[in-house]
RODO-2510 file (C-alpha; in nm, 4 decimals, decimal comma):
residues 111
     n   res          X          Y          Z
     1     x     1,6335     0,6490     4,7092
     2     x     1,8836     0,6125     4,9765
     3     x     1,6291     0,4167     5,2073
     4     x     1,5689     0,1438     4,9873
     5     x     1,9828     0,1679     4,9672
     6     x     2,0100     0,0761     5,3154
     7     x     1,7210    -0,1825     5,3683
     8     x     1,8458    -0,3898     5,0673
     9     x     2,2003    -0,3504     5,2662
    10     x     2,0788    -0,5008     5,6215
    11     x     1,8525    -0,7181     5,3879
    12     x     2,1803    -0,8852     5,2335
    13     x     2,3519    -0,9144     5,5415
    14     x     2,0398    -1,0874     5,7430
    15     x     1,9949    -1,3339     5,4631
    16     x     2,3682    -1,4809     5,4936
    17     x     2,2664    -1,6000     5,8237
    18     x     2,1625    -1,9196     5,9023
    19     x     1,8952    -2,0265     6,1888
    20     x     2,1809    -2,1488     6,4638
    21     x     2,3529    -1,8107     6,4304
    22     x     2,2791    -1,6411     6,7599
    23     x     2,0487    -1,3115     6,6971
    24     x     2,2719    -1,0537     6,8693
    25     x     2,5521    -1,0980     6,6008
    26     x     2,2717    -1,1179     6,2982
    27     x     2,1610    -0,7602     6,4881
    28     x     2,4601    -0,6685     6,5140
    29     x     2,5995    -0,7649     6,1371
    30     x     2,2427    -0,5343     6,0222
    31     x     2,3554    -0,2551     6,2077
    32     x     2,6929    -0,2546     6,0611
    33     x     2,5128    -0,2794     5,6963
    34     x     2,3156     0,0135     5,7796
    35     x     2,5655     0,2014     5,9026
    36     x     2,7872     0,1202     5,6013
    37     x     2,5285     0,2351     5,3269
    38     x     2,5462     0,5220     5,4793
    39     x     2,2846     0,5289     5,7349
    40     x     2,2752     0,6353     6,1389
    41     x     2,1839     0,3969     6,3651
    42     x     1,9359     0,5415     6,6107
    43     x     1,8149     0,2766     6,8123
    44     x     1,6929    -0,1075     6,8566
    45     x     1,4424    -0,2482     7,0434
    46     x     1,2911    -0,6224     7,1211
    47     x     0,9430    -0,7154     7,0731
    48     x     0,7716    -1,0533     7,0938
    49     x     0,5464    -1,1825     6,7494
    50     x     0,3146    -1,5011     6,8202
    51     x     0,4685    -1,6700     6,4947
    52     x     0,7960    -1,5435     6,4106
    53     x     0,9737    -1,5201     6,8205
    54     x     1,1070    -1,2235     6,9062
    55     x     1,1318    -0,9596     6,6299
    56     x     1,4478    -0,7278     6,6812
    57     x     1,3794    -0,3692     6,6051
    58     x     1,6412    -0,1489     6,4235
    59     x     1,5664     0,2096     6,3362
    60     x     1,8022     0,4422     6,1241
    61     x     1,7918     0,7701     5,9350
    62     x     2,0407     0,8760     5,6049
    63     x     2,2933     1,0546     5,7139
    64     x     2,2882     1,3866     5,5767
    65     x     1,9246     1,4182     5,4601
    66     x     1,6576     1,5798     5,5656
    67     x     1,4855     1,3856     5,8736
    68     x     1,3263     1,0580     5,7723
    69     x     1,3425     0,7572     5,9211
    70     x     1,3599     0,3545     5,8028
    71     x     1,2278     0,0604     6,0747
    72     x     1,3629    -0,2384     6,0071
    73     x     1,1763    -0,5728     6,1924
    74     x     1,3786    -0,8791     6,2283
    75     x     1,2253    -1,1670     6,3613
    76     x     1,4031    -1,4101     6,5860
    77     x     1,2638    -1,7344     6,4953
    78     x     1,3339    -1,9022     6,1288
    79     x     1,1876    -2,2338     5,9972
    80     x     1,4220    -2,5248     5,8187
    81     x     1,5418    -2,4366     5,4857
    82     x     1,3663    -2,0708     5,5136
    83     x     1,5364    -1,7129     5,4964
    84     x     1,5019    -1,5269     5,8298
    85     x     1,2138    -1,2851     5,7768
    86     x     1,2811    -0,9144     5,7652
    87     x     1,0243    -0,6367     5,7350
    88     x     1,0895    -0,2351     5,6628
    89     x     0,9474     0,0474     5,5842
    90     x     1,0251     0,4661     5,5315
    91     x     0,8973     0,7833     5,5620
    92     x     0,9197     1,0963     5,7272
    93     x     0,6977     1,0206     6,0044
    94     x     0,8667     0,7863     6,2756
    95     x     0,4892     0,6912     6,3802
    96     x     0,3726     0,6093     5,9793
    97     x     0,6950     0,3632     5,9741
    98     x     0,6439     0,2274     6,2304
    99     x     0,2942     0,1201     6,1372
   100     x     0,3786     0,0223     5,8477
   101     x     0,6106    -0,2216     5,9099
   102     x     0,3459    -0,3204     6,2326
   103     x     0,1080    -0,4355     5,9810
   104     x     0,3369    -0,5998     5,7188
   105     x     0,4713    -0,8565     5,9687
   106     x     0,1030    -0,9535     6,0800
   107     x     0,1350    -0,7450     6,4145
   108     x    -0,1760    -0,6341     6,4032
   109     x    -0,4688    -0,5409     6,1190
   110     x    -0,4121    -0,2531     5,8726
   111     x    -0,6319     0,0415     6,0078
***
């Protein structure tokens, strides 16, 4: 499936990263992955996470396909010697994805 094409994309790119790399070029080097596996970049968005710093919010659709939608959640803050954490998720519903991803990062509790 295309989506899991373009999260393993921005995946790759965020994980040649390293911690002092400053986030708006790591946001900016996922956008350009998701754009390249053929994906539309809708919009991004910052919230704050009590553990992982600010998460950085990218959310994309296939080009060409019927409307569905992937969330990507980046988070801001990265521990010595770990890869920078990176959550997604994809469906049809903006909302579902959303939630999805929400509750994968620890956000909040799985309804």
């Amino acid at each position: 499936m295309i989506h899991a094409e373009m999260s393993e994309a921005v995946r790759r790119a965020v994980s040649q990263t390293d911690q002092s790399e400053d986030m708006s070029a790591v946001v900016d080097r996922a956008r350009s992955a998701l754009v390249d596996a053929e994906g539309i970049s809708l919009f991004g968005l910052e919230t704050d996470h009590p553990e992982l710093g600010t998460m950085h919010w990218i959310v994309g659709q296939p080009a060409g396909e019927e409307p569905s939608y992937l969330v990507l959640a980046i988070a801001g803050h990265v521990e010595d010697g770990e890869e920078r954490a990176m959550f997604s998720a994809a469906g049809a519903d903006l909302d579902a994805a959303f939630r999805q991803v929400i509750c994968e990062c620890g956000m909040t509790e799985a309804a």
